[in-house]
TIROMI-318400 format. One record per residue (C-alpha): residue number from 1; chain; x, y, z. Coordinates in steps of 0.001 Angstrom, whole numbers, plus 500000, padded with zeros to 6 digits. Layout:
% residues N
   marvex   miti        X        Y        Z
      NUM      A        X        Y        Z
...
This chain:
% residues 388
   marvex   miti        X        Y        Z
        1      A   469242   499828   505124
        2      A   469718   503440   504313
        3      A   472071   504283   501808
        4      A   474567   505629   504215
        5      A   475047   502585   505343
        6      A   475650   500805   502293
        7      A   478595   502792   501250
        8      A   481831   501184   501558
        9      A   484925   501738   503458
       10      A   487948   501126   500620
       11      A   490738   500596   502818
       12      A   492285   497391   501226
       13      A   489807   495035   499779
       14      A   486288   497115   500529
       15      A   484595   496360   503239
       16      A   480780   497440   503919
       17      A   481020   500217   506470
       18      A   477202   499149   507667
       19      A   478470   495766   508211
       20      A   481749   496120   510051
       21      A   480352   499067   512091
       22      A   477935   496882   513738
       23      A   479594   493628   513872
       24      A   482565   494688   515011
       25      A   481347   496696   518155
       26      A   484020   499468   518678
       27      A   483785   502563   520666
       28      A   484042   505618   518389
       29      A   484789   508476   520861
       30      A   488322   507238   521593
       31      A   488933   508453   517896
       32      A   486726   511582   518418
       33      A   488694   512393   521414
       34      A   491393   511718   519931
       35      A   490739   514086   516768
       36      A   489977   517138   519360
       37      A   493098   516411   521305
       38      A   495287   517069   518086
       39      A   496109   521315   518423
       40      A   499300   521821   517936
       41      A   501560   520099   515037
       42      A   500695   518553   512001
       43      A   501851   516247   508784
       44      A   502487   517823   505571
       45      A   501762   514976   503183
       46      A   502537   517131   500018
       47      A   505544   517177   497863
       48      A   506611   519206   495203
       49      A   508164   517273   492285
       50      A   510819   517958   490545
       51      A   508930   516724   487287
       52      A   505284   515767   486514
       53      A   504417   513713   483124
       54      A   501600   511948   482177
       55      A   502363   508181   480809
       56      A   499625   506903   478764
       57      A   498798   503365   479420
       58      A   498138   500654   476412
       59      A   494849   501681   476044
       60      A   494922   505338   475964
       61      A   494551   505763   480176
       62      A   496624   508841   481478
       63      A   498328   507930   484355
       64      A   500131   510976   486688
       65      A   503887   510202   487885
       66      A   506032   512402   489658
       67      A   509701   512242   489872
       68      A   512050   513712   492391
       69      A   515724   513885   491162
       70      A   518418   514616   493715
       71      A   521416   517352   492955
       72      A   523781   514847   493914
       73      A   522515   511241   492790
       74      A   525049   508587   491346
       75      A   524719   507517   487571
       76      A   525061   503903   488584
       77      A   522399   504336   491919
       78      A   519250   503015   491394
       79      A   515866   504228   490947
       80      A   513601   503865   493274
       81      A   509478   503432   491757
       82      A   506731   503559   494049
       83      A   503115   502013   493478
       84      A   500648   502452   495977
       85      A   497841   501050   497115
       86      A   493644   500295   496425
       87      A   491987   503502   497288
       88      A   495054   505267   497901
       89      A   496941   507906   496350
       90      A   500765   508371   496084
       91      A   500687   510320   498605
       92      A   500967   507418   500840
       93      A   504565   507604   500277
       94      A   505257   511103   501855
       95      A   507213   510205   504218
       96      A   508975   507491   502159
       97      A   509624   509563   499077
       98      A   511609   511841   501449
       99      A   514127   509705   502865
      100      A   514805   508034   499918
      101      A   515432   511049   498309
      102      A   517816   512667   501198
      103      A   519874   509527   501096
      104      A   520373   510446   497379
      105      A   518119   508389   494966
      106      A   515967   509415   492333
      107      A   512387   508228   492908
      108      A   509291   507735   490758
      109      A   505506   507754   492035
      110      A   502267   507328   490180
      111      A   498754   506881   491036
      112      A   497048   503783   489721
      113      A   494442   504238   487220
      114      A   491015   505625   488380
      115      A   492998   506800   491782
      116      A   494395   510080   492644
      117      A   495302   511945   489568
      118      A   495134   509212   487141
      119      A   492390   508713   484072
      120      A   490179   506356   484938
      121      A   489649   503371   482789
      122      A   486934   500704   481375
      123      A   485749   499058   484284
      124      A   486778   496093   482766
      125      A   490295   497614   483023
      126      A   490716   497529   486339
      127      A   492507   494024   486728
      128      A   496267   493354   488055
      129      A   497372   492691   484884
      130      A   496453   495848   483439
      131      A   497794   497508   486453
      132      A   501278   495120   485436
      133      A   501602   496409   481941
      134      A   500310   500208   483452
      135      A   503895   499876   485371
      136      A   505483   498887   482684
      137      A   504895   501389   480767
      138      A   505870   503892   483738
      139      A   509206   502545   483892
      140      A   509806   502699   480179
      141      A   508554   506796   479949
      142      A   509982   507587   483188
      143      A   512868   505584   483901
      144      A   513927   504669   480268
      145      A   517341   503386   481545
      146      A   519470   502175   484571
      147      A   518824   499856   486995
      148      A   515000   499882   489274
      149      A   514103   499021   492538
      150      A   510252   498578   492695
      151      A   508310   499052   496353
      152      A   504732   498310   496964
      153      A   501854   498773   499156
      154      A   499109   496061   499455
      155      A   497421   496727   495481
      156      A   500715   497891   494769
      157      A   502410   494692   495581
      158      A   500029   493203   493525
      159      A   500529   495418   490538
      160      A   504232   494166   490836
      161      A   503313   490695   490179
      162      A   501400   491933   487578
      163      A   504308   493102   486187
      164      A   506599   489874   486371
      165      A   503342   487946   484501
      166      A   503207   490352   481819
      167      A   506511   491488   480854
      168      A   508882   489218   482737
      169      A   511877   490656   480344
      170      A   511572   493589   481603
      171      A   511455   492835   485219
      172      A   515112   490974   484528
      173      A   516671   493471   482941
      174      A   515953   496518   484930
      175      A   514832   495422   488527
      176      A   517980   494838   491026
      177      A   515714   494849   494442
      178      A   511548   494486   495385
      179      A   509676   495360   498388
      180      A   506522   493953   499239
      181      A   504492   496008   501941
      182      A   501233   494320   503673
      183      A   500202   492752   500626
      184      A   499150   489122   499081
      185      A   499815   486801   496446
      186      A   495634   485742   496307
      187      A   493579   484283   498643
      188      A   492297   487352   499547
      189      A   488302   486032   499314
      190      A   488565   484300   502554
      191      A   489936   487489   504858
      192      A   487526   487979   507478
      193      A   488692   491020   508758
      194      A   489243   490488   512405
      195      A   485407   489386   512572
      196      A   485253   485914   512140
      197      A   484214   483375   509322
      198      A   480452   483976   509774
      199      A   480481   487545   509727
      200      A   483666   488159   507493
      201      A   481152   486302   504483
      202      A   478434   488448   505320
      203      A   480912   491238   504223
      204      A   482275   489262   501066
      205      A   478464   488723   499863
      206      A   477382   492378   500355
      207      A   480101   494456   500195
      208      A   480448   494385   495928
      209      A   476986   494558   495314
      210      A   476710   497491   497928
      211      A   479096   499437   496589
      212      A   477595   499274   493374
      213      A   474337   500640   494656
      214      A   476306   503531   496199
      215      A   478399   504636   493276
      216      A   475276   504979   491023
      217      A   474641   507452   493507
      218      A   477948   509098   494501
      219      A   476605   512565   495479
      220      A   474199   511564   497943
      221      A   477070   509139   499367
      222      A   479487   512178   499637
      223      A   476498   514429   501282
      224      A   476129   511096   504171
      225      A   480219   511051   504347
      226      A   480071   514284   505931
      227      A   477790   513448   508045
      228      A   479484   511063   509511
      229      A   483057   511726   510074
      230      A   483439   510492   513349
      231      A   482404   506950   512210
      232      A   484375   507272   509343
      233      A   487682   507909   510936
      234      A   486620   505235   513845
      235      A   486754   502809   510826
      236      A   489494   503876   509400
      237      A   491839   503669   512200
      238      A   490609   500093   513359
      239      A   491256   498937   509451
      240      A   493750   500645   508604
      241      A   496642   500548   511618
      242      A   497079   498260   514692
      243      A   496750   500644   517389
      244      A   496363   504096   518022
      245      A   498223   506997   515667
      246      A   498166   510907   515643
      247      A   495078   511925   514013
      248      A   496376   513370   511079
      249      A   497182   509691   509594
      250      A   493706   509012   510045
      251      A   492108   511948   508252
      252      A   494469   511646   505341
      253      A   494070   507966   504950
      254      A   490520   508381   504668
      255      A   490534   511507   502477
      256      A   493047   509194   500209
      257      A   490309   506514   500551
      258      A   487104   508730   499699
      259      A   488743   510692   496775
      260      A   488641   507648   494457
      261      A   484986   507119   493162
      262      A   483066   504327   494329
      263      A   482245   502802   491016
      264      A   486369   502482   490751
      265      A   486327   501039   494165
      266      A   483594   498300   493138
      267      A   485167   497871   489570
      268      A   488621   496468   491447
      269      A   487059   493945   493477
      270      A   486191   490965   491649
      271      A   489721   491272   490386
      272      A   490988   491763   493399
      273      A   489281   488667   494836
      274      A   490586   486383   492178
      275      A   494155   487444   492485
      276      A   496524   484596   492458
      277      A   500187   485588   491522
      278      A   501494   482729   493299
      279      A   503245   481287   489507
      280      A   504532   485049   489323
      281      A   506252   485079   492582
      282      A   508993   482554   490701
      283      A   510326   485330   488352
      284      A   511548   487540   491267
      285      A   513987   484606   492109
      286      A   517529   486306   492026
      287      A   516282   490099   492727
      288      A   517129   491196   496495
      289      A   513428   490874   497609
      290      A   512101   492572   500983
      291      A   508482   491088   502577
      292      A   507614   493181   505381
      293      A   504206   493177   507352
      294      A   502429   493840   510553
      295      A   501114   491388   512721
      296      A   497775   493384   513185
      297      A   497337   493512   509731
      298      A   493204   492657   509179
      299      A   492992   493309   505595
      300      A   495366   491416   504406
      301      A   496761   488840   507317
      302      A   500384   488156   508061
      303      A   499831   484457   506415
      304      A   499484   486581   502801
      305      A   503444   487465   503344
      306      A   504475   484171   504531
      307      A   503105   482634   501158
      308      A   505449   485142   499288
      309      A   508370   484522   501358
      310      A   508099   480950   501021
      311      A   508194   481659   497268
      312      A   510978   483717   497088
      313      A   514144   481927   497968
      314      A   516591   484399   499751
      315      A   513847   486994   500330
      316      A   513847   489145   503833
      317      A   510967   489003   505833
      318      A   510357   491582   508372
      319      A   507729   491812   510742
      320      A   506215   494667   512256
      321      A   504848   494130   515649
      322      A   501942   495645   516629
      323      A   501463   497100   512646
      324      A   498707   497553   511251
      325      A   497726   497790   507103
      326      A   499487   501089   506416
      327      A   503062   500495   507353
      328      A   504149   503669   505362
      329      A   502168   505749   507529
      330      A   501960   503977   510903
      331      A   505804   502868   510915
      332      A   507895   505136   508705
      333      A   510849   505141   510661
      334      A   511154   501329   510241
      335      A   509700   501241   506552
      336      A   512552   503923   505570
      337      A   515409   501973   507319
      338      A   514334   498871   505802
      339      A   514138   500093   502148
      340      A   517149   501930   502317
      341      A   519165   498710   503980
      342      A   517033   496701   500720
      343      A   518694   499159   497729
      344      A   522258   498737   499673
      345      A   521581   494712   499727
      346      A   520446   494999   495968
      347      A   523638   497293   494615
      348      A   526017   494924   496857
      349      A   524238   491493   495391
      350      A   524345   492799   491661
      351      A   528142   493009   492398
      352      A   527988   489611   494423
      353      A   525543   488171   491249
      354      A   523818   486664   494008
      355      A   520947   487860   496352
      356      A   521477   487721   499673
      357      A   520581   485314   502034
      358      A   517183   485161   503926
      359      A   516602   486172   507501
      360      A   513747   487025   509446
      361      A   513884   489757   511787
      362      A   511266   490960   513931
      363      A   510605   494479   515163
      364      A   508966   495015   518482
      365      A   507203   498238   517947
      366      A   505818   499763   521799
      367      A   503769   502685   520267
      368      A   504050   506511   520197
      369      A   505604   509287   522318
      370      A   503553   512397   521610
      371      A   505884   515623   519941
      372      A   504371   518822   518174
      373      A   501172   516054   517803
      374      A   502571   513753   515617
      375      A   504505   511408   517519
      376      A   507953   509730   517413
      377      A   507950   505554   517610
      378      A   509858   503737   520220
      379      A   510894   500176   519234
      380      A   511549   497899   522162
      381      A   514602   496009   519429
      382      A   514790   493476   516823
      383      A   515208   490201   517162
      384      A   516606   488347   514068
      385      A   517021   484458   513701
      386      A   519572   482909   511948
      387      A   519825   483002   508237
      388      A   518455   479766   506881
């Protein structure tokens, strides 16, 4: 196997791009066409923030945050703290950070160690806990008072429960509301990834140990990357969203993946394979939680969000027909309304000193109507069932 085709495709929970290419038998030039048809339009996924510092983690680890601080925000609104996910970047909130900041909140992003422009760490740093006390600390430099609403993405999710296992204090005092986007409370060792139980262990057994091979030789992997774009964005949009998207979410999800260095990308794994939270779920009990997921999710399946719901009495489940992994990109329209409608239910229920109670709505998502080559979503309606 050449080492091309050892390197690994990050998007979630690394899979080995030589495996899933061939086992999973998908056309490439619907992307490729795809990527030519793209001329006019575009997504600007850059932000300039109102303030940059650098929070230094427990063990020395610079981590970058950026904070946007509207003209007209409300001493007693919250603010809002975004963690993103593996292989990602903050960037993945672009279109996120914006809404929340037009509807008047201050908001906080930072990349996870080792990603984006974070310091990277001891490998033996890269664990959920450390990620737990890395937001911690973020909170404290950057938000050192007032109430919190924390949202995140798959890893980010994660890092959340991190959080509520290593400084549960903290999550009590300061955190009024949660969202948890496409991610998982453990379990994540038996995900097959859409391929089956056979092949989806094939990937498990080779992915780490490929990986490894490639980042001892990240140059020549970058040189093969090139080579092979149109695979590489073939992968990323079966992994990484349920159906087909403008091309520009493509290219910068996989410029977000490829960005972080692959010995980072193996050095998460084994943590990220032994995750289990589930005992760390209980401490967001009483903060207005939102779970929210697609059902074409195949890094981290739909049954990873029921677990947290069904640990989280009065959380609100939403689910995302038709969604894929990256809900902030693929659905922002229906990401943003739900966040915003989760800081209104977590100011009213501070008042109420009571979270809301749970219901389970379900959006029916029919896919994109082409404009200036990005594309505008058309949801077919919600249908909610009763509370319970």
């Amino acid at each position: 196997m050449s080492e091309g085709r050892k390197g690994l495709l990050g998007i979630g929970i690394g899979v080995t791009a030589a495996v899933v290419a061939t086992a999973a038998g998908f056309a490439t030039d619907r992307v490729v066409r795809a990527k030519r048809a793209e001329t006019e339009g575009g997504i600007d996924f850059t932000d300039v923030p109102d303030r940059e510092v650098v929070v230094i983690g427990d063990d020395g680890v610079p981590l970058h945050v950026e904070i946007d601080e509207p003209e007209k925000v409300q001493k007693t609104s919250p603010t809002i703290v975004f963690t993103h996910g593996y292989t990602q970047n903050l960037q993945v909130w672009a279109l996120q950070r914006r809404a929340i900041r037009d509807a008047g909140y201050r908001v906080v992003l930072w990349d996870l160690r080792g990603h984006g422009k974070s310091g990277e760490g001891d490998d033996a740093s890269y664990t959920i806990d450390q990620l737990g006390r890395d937001l911690a600390a973020v909170i404290r430099e950057a938000v050192p008072d007032g109430s919190v609403v924390l949202v995140g993405h798959s890893m980010g999710g994660m890092t959340m429960m991190g959080l509520a296992a290593q400084d549960p204090a903290l999550l009590h005092e300061r955190v009024i509301g949660a969202a948890f986007v496409s991610t998982s409370a453990g379990g994540l060792s038996s995900v097959n990834y859409g391929l089956g139980r056979q092949l989806g262990g094939i990937v498990h057994r080779l992915g780490p140990a490929a990986v490894t091979r490639a980042g001892m030789r990240q140059e020549l992997f970058d040189q093969v990357r090139v080579a092979g774009k149109d695979i590489e964005a073939a992968m990323v949009q079966r992994y990484s969203f349920g159906g087909p998207v403008p091309a520009p979410l493509v290219f910068q999800v996989a410029e977000m993946i490829f960005a972080t260095k692959l010995h980072v990308i193996g050095a998460y794994l084994p943590g990220l394979m032994a995750h289990d939270a589930t005992e760390a779920l209980s401490e967001f009990n009483g903060i207005e939680t939102l779970v929210i997921h697609g059902t074409k999710d195949r890094l981290t399946p739909l049954q990873h969000s029921e677990a947290i719901v069904d640990r989280i009495p009065g959380a609100e489940y939403v689910i995302v027909t038709g969604a894929g992994h990256i809900l902030p990109f693929e659905q922002p329209d229906v990401v943003n309304s739900e966040l915003l409608q989760l800081i209104s239910r977590a100011q009213r229920s501070i008042e109420a000193r009571r979270p809301v109670r749970r219901r389970k709505v379900v959006k029916q998502v029919t896919g994109y109507r082409r404009r200036a080559g990005v594309g505008d979503r058309q949801e077919a309606g919600a249908v909610e069932s009763e509370p319970s």
